[in-house]
TORTI-440910 format. One record per atom (N, C-alpha, C): residue number from 1; residue in one letter; y, x, z. Coordinates in Angstrom, 1 decimal. Layout:
BEGIN
  num  residu      yy      xx      zz
  NUM       a       Y       X       Z
...
end
This chain:
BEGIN
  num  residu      yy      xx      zz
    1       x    14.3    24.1   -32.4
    1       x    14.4    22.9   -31.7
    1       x    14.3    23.1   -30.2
    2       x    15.3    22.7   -29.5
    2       x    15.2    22.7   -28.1
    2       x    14.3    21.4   -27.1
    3       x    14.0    21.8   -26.0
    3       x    13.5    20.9   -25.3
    3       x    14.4    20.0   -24.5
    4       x    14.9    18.9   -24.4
    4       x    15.4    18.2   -22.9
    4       x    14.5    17.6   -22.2
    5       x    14.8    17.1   -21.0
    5       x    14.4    16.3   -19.7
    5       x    15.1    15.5   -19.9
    6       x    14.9    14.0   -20.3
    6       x    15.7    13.0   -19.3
    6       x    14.7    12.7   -18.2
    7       x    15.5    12.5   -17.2
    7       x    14.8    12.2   -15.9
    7       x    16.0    10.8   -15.9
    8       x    14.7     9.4   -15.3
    8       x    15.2     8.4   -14.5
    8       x    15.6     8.4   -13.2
    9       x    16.7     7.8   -12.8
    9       x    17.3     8.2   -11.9
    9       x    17.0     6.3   -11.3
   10       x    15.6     6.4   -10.1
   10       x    15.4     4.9    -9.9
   10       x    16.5     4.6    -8.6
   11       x    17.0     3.9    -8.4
   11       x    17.7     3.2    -6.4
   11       x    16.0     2.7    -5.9
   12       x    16.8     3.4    -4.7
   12       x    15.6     2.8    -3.7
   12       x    15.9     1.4    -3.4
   13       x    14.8     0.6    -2.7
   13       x    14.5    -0.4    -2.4
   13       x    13.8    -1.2    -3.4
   14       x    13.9    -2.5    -3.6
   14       x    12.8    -3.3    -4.1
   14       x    13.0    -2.8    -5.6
   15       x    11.9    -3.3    -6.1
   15       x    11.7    -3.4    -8.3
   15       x    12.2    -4.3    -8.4
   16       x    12.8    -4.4    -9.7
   16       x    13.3    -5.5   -10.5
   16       x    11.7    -6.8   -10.8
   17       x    12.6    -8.0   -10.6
   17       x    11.5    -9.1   -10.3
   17       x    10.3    -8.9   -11.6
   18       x     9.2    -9.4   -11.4
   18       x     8.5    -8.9   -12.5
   18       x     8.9    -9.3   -13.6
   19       x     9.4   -10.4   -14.2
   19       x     9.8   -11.5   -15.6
   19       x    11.2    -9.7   -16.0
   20       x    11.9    -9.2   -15.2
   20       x    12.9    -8.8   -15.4
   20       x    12.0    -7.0   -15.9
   21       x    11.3    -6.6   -14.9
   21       x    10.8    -5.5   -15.3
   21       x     9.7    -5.8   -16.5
   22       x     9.6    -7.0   -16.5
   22       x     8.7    -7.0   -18.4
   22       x     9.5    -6.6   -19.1
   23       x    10.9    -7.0   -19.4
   23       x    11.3    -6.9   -20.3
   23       x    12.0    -5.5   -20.5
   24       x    12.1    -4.7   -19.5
   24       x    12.5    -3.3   -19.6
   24       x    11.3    -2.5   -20.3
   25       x    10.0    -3.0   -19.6
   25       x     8.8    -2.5   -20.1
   25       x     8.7    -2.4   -21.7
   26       x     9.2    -3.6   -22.1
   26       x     8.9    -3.6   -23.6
   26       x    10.2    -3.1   -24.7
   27       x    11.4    -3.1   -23.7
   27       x    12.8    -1.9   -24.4
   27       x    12.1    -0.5   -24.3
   28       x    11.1     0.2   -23.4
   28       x    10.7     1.3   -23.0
   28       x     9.4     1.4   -24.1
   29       x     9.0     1.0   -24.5
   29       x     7.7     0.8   -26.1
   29       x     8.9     0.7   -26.9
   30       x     9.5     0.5   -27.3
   30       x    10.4     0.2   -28.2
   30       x    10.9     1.9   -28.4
   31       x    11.6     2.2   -27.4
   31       x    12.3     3.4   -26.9
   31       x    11.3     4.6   -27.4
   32       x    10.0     4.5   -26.9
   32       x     9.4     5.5   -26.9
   32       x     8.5     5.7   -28.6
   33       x     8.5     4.7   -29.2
   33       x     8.0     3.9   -31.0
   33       x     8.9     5.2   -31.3
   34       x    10.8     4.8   -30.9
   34       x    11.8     5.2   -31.7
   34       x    11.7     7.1   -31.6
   35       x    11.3     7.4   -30.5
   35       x    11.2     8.6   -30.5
   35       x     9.9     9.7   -31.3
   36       x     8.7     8.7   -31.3
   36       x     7.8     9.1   -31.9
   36       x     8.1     9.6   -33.7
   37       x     8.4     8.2   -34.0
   37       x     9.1     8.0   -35.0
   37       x    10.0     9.3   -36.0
   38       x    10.6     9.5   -34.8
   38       x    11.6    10.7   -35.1
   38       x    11.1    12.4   -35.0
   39       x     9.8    12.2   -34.5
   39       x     9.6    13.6   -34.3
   39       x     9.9    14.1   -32.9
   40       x    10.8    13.7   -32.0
   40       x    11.4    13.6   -30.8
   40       x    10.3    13.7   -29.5
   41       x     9.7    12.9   -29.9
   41       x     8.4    12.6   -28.9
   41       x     7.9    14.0   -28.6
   42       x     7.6    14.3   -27.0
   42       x     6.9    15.1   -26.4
   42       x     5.7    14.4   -25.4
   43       x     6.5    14.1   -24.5
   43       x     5.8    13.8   -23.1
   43       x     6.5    12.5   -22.3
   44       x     6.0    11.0   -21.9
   44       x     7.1    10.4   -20.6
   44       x     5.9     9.7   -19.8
   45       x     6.8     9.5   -19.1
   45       x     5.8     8.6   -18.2
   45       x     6.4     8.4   -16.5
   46       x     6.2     7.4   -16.1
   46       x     6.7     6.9   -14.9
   46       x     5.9     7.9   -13.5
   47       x     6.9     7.5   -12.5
   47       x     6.3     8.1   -11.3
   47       x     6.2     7.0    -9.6
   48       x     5.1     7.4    -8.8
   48       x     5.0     6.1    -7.9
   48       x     6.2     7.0    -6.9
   49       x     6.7     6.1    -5.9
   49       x     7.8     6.5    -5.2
   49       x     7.7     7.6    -4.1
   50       x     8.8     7.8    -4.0
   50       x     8.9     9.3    -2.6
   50       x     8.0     9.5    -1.6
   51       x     7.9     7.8    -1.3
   51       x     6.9     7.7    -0.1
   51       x     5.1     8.1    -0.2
   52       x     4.8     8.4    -1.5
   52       x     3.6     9.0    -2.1
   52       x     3.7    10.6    -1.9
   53       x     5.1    11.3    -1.7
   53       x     5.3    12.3    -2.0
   53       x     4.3    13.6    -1.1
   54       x     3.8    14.6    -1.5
   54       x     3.7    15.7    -0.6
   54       x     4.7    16.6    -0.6
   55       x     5.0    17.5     0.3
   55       x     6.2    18.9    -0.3
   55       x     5.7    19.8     0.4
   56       x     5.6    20.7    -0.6
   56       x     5.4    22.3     0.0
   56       x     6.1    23.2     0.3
   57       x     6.4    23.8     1.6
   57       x     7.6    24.6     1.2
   57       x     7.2    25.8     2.1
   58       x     7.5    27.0     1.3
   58       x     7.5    28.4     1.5
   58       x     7.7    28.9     3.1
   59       x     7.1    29.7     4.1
   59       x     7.5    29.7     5.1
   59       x     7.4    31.7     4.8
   60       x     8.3    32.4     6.1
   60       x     8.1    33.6     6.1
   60       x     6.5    33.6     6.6
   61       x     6.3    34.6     6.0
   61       x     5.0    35.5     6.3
   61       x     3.4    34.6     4.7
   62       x     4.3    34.7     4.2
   62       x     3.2    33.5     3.0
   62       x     2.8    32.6     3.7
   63       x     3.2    31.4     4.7
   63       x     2.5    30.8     5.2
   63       x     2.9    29.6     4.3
   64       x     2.6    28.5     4.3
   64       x     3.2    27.0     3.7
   64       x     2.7    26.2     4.4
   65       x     4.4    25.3     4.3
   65       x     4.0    24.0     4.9
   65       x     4.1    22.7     4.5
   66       x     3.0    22.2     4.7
   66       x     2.9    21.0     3.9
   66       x     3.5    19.6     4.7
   67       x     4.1    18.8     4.6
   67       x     4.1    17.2     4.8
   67       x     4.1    16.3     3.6
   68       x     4.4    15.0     4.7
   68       x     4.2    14.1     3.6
   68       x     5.3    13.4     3.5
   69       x     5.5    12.6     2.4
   69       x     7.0    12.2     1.9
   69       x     7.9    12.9     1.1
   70       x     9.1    12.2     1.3
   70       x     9.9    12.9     0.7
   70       x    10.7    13.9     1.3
   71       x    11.5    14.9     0.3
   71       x    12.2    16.0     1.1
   71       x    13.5    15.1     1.3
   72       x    14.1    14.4     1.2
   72       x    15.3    14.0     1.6
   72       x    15.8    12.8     1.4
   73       x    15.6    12.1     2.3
   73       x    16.4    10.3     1.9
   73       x    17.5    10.3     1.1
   74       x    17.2     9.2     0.2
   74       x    18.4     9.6    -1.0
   74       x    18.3     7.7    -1.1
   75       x    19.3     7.7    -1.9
   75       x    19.8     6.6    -2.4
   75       x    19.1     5.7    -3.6
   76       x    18.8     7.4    -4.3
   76       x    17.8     7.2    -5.6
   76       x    17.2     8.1    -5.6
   77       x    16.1     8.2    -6.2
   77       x    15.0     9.1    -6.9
   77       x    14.7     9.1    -8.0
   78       x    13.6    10.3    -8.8
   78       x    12.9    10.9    -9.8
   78       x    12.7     9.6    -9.8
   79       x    12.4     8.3   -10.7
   79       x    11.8     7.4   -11.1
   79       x    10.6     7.8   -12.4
   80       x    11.1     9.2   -13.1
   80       x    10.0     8.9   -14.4
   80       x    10.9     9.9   -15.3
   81       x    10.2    10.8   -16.1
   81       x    10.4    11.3   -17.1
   81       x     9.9    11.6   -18.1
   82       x    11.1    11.7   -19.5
   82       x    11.0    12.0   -20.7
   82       x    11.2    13.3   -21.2
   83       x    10.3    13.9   -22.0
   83       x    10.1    15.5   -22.3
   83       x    10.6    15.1   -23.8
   84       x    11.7    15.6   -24.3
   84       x    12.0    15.9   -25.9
   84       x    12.4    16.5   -26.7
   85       x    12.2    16.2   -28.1
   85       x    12.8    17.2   -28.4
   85       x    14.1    17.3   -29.1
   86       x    14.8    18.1   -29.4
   86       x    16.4    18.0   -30.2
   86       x    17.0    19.1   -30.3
   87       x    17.6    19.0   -32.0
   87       x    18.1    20.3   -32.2
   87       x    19.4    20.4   -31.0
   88       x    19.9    19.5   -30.6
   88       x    20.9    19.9   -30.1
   88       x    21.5    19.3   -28.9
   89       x    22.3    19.8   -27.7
   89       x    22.7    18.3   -26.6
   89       x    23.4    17.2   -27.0
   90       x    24.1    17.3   -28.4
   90       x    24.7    16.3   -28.6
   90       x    23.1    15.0   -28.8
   91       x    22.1    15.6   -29.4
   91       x    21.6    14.5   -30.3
   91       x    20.6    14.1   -28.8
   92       x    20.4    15.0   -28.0
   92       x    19.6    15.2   -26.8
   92       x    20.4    13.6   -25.8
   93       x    21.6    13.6   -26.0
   93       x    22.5    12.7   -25.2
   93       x    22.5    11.4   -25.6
   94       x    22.5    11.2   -27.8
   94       x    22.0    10.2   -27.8
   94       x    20.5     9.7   -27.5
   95       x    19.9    10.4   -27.5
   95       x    18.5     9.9   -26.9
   95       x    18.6     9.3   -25.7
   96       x    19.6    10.3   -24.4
   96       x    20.2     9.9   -23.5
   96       x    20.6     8.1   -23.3
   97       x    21.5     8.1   -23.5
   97       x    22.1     6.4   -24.2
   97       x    21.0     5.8   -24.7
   98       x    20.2     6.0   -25.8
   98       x    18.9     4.9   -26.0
   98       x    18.2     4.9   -24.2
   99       x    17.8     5.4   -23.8
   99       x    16.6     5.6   -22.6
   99       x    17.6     4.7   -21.4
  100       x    18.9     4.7   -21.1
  100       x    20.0     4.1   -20.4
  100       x    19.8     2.9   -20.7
  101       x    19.9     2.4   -22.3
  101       x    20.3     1.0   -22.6
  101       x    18.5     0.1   -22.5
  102       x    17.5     1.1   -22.3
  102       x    16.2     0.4   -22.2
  102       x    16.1     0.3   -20.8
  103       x    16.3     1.2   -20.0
  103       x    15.8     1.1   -18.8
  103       x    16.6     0.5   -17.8
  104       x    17.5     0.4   -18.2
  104       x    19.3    -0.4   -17.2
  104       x    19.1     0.8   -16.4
  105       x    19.1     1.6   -16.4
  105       x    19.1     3.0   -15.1
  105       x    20.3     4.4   -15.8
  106       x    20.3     4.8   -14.6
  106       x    21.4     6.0   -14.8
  106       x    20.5     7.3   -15.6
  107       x    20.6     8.2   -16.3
  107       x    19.6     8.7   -17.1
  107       x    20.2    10.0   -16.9
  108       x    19.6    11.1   -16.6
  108       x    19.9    12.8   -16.3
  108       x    19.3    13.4   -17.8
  109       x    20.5    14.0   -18.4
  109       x    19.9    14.9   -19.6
  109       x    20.2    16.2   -19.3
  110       x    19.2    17.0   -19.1
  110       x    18.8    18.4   -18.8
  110       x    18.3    19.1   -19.9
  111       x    18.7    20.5   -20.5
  111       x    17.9    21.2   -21.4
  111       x    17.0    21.9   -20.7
  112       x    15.6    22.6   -21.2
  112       x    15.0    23.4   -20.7
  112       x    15.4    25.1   -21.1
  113       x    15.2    26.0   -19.9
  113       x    15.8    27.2   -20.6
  113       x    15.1    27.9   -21.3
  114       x    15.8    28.5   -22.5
  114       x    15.3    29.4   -23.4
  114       x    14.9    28.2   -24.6
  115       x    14.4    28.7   -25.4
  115       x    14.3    27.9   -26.9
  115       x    12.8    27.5   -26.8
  116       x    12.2    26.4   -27.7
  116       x    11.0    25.9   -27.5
  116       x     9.7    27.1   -28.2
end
């Protein structure tokens, strides 16, 4: 059994009105029942936006440098991810599609390398 990532893919600017993100909230319990359910279930869970971000990046001589934010204005961001599992990318993709139709968001399915 292999591992995927779906990663949410959020648009910046405002959240969905709250009455509107309830109801995504409760396609996303539904989503994640369905996964349990199946054995599928690993790991998910949401993330707070860019602007919380730190980054660390490598400098010559081992030095690191830290700021705050994000590394790169984007359009969208990491919103939240799902760790699962599946024999295969086809079945990894419908997972894919379920997590799309709960979340109204663009959904990234990634394998992890090497076998679980």
């Amino acid at each position: 059994m292999k591992h995927y990532l779906l990663s949410v893919m959020q648009p910046a600017g405002e959240p969905p009105a709250p009455e509107v993100l309830e109801g995504i909230m409760h396609n996303l319990d539904v989503f994640h029942a369905e996964l349990r359910e199946a054995g599928a279930w690993v790991f998910a869970g949401g993330l707070h936006g860019p602007e919380t971000a730190t980054v660390l990046r490598a400098e010559e001589g081992g030095d690191v440098l830290i700021t705050d934010g994000p590394y790169t204005e984007s359009k969208e961001y990491l919103g939240g991810i799902c760790l699962i599992k599946a024999p295969d990318l086809d079945d990894a993709l419908e997972w894919g599609r379920k997590a799309t139709l709960a979340t109204t968001l663009p959904i990234e399915v990634r394998p992890f390398m090497g076998e679980a």
